[in-house]
Structures are given as structure tokens and as C-alpha cells.
N, C-alpha and C positions, 0 to 999 in steps of 0.2 A: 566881364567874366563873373557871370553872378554866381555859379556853385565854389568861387575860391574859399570864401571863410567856411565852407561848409565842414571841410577836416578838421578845423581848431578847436580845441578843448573851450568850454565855457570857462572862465575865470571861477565865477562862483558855482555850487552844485545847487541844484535845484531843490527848492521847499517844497517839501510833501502839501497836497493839498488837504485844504480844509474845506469842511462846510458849510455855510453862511448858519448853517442850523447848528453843527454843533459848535462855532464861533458862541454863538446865543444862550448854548446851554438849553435848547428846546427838542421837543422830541418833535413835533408837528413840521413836515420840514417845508422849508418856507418857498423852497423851489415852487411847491404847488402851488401854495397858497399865494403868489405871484402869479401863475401863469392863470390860477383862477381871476383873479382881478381881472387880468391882461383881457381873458376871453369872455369875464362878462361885461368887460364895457363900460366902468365905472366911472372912471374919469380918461379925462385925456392924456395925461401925466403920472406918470404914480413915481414917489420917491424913494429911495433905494431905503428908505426902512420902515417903510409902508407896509411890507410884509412880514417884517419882522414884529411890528407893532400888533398887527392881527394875529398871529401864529402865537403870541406870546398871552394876547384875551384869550384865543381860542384855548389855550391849555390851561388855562386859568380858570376857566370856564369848567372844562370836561373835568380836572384835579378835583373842584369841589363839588360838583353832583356828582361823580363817582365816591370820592370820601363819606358822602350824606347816604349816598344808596349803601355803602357799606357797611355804615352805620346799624343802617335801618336793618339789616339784611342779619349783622349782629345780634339784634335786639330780638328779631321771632328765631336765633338759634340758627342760621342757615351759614354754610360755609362756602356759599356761590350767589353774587350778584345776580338776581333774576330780571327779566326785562319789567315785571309787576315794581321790583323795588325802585330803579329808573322811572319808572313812571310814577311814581304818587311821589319822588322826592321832585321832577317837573313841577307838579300840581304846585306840593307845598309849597314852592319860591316864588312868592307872587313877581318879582321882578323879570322873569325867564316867559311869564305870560304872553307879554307884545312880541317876546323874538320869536317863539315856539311855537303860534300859535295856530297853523295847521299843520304841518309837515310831521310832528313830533309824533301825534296821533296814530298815523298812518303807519308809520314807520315801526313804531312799538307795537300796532296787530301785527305787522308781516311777521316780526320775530315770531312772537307768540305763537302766530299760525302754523309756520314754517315748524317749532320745535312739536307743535301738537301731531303733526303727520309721520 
């Protein structure tokens, strides 16, 4: 009789669930950032805080070039991050060079083009 215990109250009531991201205190949420690994093929294994460890660079990353572009964005008076301030605070980080260094380009004309139409 497999449907008998189905009438019986569970013992305990059930924990609301959480999110491995907001567990983390991250906004980046790491579901993706998992199932990106998964489908590019990275390694053969990936361990359960593999995602957590990237999603947490990755905000880490975006916090302080957006902080530096805001900065800068301060300093000529503007009350709106522009995709021009994003991009020369790229330039200035010489560290961000090797990761950046075709994609970023392209991606900051579209804006730019996109907003000029």
C-alpha cells in the first residue's frame, strides 16, 4: 500500500526555502553562474562552491568599476553613469586588460550606438 502515509501530517513543518545566493549575501545568482560553467565545459567536476567562489569575484569585480565609474562620473558633475565613464575606468585598470580584452570594446559601441539612435 504505497499511498497509506500519504494522509499523515509531517512531524516537522517545512523550512521556507532559501537561496544558495541569498545564503551568500550575493546578488549575482549563482544558479547561473553554475549552470554557465556546466554548459561551457570547464572541467569535468565542478564543486558545490565553485559557483559561489566566481559569483562572489564576479561582484567584486562589477562593485569596484562601477564605484571608480561613479567616481569619475562625480568629478565632470554628471548624476548618471555613462557607458564613456565604464569605459576609460576599463582602460585605467591595467589589471582588467588580459580579462577585457576584446569583448569589452564591442559591447560598450553597442551601448553607445544603441543610445545615439
Amino acid at each position: 500500500m504505497a499511498g497509506k502515509n500519504r494522509w499523515r501530517k509531517p512531524s516537522k513543518p517545512k523550512k521556507k526555502a532559501i537561496s544558495r545566493s541569498s545564503r551568500a549575501e550575493l546578488q549575482i545568482p549563482m544558479s547561473r553562474v553554475e549552470q554557465y560553467l556546466r554548459e561551457g565545459g570547464y572541467a569535468q567536476r565542478l564543486s558545490s562552491t565553485t559557483p559561489v567562489f566566481l559569483a562572489g569575484v564576479l561582484e567584486f569585480l562589477t562593485a569596484n568599476i562601477l564605484d571608480q565609474a561613479g567616481k569619475e562620473a562625480q568629478e565632470k558633475h554628471k548624476k548618471c553613469v555613462a557607458p564613456q565613464h565604464l569605459e576609460s575606468m576599463i582602460e585605467s585598470i591595467q589589471q582588467l586588460h588580459p580579462l577585457l580584452a576584446d569583448g569589452t570594446k564591442s559591447l560598450l559601441d553597442e551601448m553607445v550606438h544603441t543610445k545615439d539612435k
